[in-house]
C-alpha positions as CSV (number, residue, x, y, z in Angstrom):
1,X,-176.5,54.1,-290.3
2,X,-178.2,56.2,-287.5
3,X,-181.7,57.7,-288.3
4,X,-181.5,61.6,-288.8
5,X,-178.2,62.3,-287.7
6,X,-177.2,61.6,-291.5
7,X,-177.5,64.4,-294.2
8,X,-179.1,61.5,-296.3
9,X,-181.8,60.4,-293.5
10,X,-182.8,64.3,-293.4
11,X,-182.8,64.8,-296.7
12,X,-185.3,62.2,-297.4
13,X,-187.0,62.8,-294.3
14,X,-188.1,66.3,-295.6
15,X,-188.8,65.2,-299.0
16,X,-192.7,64.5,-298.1
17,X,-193.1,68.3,-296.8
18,X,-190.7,69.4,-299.7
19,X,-192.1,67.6,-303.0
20,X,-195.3,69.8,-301.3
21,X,-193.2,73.3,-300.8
22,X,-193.0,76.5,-302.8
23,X,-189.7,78.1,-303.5
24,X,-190.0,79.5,-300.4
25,X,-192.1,78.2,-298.2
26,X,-194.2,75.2,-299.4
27,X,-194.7,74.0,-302.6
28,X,-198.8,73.9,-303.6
29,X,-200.0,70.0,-303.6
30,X,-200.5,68.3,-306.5
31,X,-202.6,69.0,-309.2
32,X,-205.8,67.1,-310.2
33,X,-205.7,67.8,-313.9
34,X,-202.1,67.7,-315.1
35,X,-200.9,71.6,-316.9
36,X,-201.3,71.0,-320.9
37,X,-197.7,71.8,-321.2
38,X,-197.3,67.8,-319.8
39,X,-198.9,65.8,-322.5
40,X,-196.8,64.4,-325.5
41,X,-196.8,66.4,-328.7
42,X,-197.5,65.5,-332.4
43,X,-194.3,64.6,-333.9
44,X,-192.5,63.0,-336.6
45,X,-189.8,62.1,-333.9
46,X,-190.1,59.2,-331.3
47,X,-190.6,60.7,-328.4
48,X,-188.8,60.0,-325.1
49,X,-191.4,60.8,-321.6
50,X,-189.9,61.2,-318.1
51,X,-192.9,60.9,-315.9
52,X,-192.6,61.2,-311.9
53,X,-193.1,63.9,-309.2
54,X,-190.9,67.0,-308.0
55,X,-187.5,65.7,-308.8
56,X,-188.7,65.4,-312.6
57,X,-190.1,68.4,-313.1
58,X,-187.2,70.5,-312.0
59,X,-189.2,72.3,-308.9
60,X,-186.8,75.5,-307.7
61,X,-185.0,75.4,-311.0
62,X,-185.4,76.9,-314.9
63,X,-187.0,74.2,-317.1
64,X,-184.1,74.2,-319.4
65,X,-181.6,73.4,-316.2
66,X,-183.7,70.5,-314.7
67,X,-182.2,66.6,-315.4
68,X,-184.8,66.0,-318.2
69,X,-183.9,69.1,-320.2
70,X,-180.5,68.4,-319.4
71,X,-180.9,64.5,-321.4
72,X,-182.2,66.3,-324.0
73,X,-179.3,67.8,-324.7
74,X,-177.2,65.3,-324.2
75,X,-179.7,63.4,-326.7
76,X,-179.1,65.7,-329.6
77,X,-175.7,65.9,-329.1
78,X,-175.5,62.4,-329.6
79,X,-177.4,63.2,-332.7
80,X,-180.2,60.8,-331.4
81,X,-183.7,62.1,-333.2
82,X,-185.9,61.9,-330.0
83,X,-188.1,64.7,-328.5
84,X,-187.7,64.9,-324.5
85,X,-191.1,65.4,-322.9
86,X,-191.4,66.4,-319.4
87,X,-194.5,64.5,-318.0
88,X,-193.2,65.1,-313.9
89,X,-196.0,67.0,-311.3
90,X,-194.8,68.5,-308.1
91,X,-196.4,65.8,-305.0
92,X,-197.1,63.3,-307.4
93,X,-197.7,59.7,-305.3
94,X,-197.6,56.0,-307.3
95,X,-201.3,56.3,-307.5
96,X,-201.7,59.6,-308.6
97,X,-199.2,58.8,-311.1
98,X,-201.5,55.4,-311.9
99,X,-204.8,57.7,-312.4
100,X,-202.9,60.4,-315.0
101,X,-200.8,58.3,-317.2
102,X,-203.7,57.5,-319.4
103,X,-203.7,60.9,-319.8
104,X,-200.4,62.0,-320.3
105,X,-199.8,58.9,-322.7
106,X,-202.6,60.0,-325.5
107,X,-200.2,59.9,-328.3
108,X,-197.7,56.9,-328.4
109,X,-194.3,57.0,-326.7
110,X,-190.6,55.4,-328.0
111,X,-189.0,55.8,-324.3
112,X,-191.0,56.2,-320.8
113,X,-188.8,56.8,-317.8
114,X,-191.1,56.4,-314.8
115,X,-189.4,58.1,-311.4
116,X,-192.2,57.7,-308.8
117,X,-192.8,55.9,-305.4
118,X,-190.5,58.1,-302.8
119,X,-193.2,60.0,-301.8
120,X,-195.2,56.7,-300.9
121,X,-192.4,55.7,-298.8
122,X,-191.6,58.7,-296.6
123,X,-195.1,58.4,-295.9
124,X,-195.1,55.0,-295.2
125,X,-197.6,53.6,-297.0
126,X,-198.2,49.7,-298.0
127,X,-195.6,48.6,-300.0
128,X,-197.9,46.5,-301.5
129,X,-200.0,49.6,-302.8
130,X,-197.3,51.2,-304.2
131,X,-196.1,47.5,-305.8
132,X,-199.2,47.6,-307.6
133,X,-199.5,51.6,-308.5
134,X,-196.6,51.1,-310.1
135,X,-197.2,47.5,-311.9
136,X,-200.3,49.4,-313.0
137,X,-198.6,52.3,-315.0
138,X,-196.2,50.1,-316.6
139,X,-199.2,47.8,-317.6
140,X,-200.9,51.1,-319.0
141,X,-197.6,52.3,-321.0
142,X,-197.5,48.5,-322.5
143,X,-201.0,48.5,-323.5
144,X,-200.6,52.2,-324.8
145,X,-197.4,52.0,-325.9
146,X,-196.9,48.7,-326.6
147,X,-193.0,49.0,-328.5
148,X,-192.1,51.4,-325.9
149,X,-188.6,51.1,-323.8
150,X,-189.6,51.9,-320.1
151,X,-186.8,52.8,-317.9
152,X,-187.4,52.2,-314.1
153,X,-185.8,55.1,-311.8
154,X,-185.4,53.6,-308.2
155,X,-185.7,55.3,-304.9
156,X,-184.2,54.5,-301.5
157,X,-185.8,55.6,-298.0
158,X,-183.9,56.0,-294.8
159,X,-184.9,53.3,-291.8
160,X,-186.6,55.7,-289.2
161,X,-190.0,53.5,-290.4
162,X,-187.8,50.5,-290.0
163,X,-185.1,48.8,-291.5
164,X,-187.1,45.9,-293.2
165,X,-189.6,48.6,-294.3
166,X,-186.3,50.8,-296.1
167,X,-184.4,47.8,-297.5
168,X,-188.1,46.5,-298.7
169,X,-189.0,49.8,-300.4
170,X,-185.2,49.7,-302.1
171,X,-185.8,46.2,-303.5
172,X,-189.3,46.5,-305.0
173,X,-187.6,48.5,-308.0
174,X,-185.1,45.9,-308.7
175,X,-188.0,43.2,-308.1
176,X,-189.9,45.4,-310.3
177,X,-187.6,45.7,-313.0
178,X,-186.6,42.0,-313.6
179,X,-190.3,41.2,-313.5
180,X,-191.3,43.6,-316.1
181,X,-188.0,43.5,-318.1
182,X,-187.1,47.2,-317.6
183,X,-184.2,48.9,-317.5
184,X,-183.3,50.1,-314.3
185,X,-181.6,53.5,-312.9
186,X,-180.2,51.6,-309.1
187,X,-180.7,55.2,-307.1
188,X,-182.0,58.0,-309.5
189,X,-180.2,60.4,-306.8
190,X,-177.2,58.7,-306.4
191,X,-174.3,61.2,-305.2
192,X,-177.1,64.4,-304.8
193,X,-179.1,63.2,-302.5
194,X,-178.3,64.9,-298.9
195,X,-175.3,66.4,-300.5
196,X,-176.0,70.2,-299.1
197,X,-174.1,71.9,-301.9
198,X,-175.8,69.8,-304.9
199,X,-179.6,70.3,-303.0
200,X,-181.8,74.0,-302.3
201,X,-182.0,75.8,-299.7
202,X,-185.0,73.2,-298.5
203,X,-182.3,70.3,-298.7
204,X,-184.5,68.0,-300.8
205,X,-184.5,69.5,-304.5
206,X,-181.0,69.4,-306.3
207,X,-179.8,72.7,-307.8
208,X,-178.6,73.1,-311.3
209,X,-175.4,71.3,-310.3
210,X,-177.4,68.6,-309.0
211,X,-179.7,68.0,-311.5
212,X,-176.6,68.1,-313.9
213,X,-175.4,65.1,-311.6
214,X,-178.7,63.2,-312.0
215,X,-178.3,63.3,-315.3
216,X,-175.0,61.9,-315.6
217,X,-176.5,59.1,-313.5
218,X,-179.2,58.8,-315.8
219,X,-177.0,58.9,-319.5
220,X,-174.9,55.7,-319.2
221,X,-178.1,53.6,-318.5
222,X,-180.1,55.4,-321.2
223,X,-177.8,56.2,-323.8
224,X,-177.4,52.5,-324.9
225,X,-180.9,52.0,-324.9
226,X,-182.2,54.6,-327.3
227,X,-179.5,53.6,-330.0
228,X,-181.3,50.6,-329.9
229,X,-183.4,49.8,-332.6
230,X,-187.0,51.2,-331.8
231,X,-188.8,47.9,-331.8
232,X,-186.1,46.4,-329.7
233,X,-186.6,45.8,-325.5
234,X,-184.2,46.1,-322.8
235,X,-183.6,45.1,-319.4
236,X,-181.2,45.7,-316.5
């Protein structure tokens, strides 16, 4: 596959400058203390987190239209008695997804879908730093949430760093995954990613139709897992 000539390779190629951008311009880094509005609730429900950067938090769309709102919807028609918590920040990196989950895991959680570690790549940082960002927020969720499912979303990065880097950064999720005993989501963006009608005007977020795409990525792989009894563990 040639670098940049691909929708794909551009699409990911802007995604450092976009996860940063504002609707129209650019998008305000992230934040140091996460909005209230992204820590778990009270509830007599179990309670299923989605925890990650732009993509997750449904930048350039309405909340109700972005992939997490979407599984939520798709969770009660299913009848499935879980409570969909959006835990994503706009320019969140592995490691400033490691310092906040502490945070944003103060109350126990049933299901915690982590979608982090593109951002780390397009700026091509040590694989082995974001290895161990990421082993470290699944270590917290355990020892906060110790019966909780964690779904693994993976990421994939074209080769203008180089091809060992890119194939590298797409295997550390599967690597991850079967080390941990996670489920695992192969390409969170499969089929949206550098697809222009499915993506904004900035050719990095998905629109609604997109994030409605996600999310029919996403439901197969989770679906099973939270008709699962809640003590139960998965892996994929």
């Amino acid at each position: 596959m040639k670098p940049v000539l691909s929708l794909f390779s551009c699409w990911l190629l802007l995604m450092l400058a976009g996860c940063n951008a504002d609707p129209k311009t650019t998008e305000a880094p992230a934040a140091t203390t996460p909005p209230a509005a992204t820590a778990p609730a009270a509830t007599d429900t179990q309670t299923i987190l989605f925890f990650g950067n732009s993509l997750t938090a449904g930048y350039g769309v309405e909340p109700e239209e972005a992939f997490p709102a979407l599984i939520g919807e798709k969770i009660d028609s299913a009848g499935l008695k879980y409570t969909v918590v959006n835990a994503g920040l706009s320019g969140e990196t592995t490691a400033g997804g490691r310092s906040r989950v502490g945070w944003v895991l103060r109350k126990p959680v049933s299901v915690f879908v982590l979608e982090l570690g593109g951002n780390d790549g397009l700026r091509g940082l040590p694989l082995s730093d974001t290895r161990q960002n990421l082993q470290a927020i699944i270590d917290t969720v355990r020892r906060r949430s110790p019966q909780a499912r964690i779904v693994l979303a993976g990421m994939q990065i074209p080769p203008n760093l180089g091809a060992d880097y890119a194939t590298d950064f797409k295997a550390l999720y599967g690597e991850l995954a079967r080390k941990n005993q996670l489920v695992l989501i192969p390409f969170l963006l499969e089929g949206v990613g550098g697809v222009a009608k499915l993506n904004q005007q900035d050719g990095i977020h998905p629109t609604p139709a997109g994030h409605r795409l996600v999310a029919r990525t996403i439901w197969p792989i989770l679906q099973p897992l939270l008709q699962q009894p809640a003590q139960a563990s998965s892996a994929k």
